[in-house]
N, C-alpha and C positions, 0 to 999 in steps of 0.2 A: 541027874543034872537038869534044869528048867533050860528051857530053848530060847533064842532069841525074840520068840513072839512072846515070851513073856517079861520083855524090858520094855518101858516106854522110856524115848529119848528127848531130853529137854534141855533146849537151846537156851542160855542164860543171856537175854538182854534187856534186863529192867532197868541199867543202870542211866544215869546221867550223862554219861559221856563228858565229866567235867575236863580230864587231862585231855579228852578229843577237841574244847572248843564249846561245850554241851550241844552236843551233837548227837544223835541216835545213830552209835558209834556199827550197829548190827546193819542199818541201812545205808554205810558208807560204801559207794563203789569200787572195786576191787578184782582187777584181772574181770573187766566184761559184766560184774556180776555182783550183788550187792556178800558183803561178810557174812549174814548170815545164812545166805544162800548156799554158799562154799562151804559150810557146818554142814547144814541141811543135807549136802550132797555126799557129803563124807559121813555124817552119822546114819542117816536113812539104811544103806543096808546091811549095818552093823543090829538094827534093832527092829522090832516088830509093830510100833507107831512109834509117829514124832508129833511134840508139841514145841511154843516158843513160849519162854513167860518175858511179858512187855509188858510195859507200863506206859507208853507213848506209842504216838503213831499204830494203833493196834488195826485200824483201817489196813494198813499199809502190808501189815505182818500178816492180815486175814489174808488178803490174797497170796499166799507162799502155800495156801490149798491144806492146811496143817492146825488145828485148834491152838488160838490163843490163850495164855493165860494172867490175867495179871496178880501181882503179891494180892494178897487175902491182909497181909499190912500196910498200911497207906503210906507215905514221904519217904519211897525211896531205900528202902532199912539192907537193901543189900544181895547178894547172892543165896546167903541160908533164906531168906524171904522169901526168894524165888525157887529155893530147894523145897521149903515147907508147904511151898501151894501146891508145885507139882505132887509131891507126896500125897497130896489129899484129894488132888484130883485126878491123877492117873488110874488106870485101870486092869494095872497090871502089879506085880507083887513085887516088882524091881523096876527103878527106875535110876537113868543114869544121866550128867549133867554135862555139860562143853559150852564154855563161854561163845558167845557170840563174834568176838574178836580175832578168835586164832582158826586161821583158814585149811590151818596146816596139818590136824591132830591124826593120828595112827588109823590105818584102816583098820588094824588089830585092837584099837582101844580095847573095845566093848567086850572082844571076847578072849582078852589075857586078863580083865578086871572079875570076869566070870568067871572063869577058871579059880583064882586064886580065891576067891568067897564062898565058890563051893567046897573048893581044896579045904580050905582054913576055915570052915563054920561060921563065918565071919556074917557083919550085919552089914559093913561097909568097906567096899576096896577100891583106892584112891590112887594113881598115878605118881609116879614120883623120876624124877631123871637125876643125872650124876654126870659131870662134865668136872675134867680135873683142872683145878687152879694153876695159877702162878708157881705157885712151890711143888705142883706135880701131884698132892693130895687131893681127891674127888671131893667136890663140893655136894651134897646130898640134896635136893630140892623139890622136898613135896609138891606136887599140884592139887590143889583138895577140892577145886573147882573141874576137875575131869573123875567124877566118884560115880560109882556104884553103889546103887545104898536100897534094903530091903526096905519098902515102905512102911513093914510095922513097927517101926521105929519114930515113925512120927511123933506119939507124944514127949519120947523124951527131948525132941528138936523144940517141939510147941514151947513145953515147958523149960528150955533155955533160953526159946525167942521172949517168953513172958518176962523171962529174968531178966532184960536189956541186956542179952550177950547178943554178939554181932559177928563174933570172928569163926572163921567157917571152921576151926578145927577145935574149936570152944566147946562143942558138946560132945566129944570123941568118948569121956569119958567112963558115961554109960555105958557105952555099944564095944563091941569086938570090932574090930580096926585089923586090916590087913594091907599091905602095900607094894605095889606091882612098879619095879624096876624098868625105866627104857631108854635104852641108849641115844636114841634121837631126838637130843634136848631140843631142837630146834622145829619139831615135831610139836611142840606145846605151846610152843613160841606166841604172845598177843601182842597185839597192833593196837597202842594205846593214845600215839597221836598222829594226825595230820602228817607229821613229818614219818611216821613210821611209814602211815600209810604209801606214803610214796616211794620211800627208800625197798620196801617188798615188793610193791608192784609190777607186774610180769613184762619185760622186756617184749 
């Protein structure tokens, strides 16, 4: 089994922050400290380096003392963008991804997602939670944006980004796909507006 120095972890904030306001939703302050600091702190000793991919403010993300990266595609094209840079930039044979927004994610992420991809041979193992409904039936809910993913799988990402696909579990179908169960939905939980940000915000 490969050890945590061989994960590079990579904080996802390329995005717009349109539902924030457009807002560089990773540099919003939060409990003393900006959001993506809070990732930062919580993925840093889960993994063996950290980067951030940003596409803004990248001044700002440099000093977090951490290499920035921004997409390798231009206007914004999304999280697989910011998955495929990392991929080609990292330096390590796994790399693993947490949006910038959610403060909140499992000190265990990195290494129940490890486990289950070396268990299951797997190329990619992605987070998923289960919270039962109204009617008492568990509602299933991938997270594909808290993944585990061997980097030599890069070209078949490349070659779906070339395709105009954009949905993060769009190119699944290549690769071996494994999926790690966790009971603390709220654990995954992102802060997507202004009003979110506040309604979390630490007493």
């Amino acid at each position: 089994m490969t050890s945590p120095d061989d994960i590079t972890g990579l904080i996802l904030a390329g995005g717009r922050g349109t539902r924030m306001g457009h807002v560089d939703k990773g540099l919003q302050r939060f409990g003393g400290a900006s959001m993506a600091e809070h990732v930062m702190r919580r993925l840093a000793p889960q993994v063996g380096t950290l980067a951030i991919n940003a596409n803004q403010n990248l001044e700002v993300y440099a000093g977090f003392g951490v290499p920035v990266w921004p997409d390798q595609l231009t206007g914004f094209e999304g999280p697989l963008a910011g998955l495929a840079t990392g991929m080609a930039r990292c330096a390590t044979p796994l790399l693993v991804t947490a949006p910038c927004d959610s403060p909140f994610l499992p000190h265990d992420l990195v290494a129940r997602l490890h486990l289950a991809l070396d268990a299951g041979g797997a190329d990619l193992a992605l987070a998923e939670t289960g919270e039962a409904g109204p009617d008492g039936v568990p509602r299933i809910q991938p997270q594909p944006v808290f993944a585990l993913v061997r980097t030599t799988t890069l070209p078949r990402l490349e070659a779906y980004l070339a395709g105009g696909g954009r949905r993060m579990d769009g190119w699944y179908g290549g690769i071996r796909v494994v999926r790690v169960r966790f009971d603390d939905a709220g654990a995954f939980r992102n802060i997507n507006t202004l009003d979110e940000l506040r309604q979390c915000e630490p007493e």
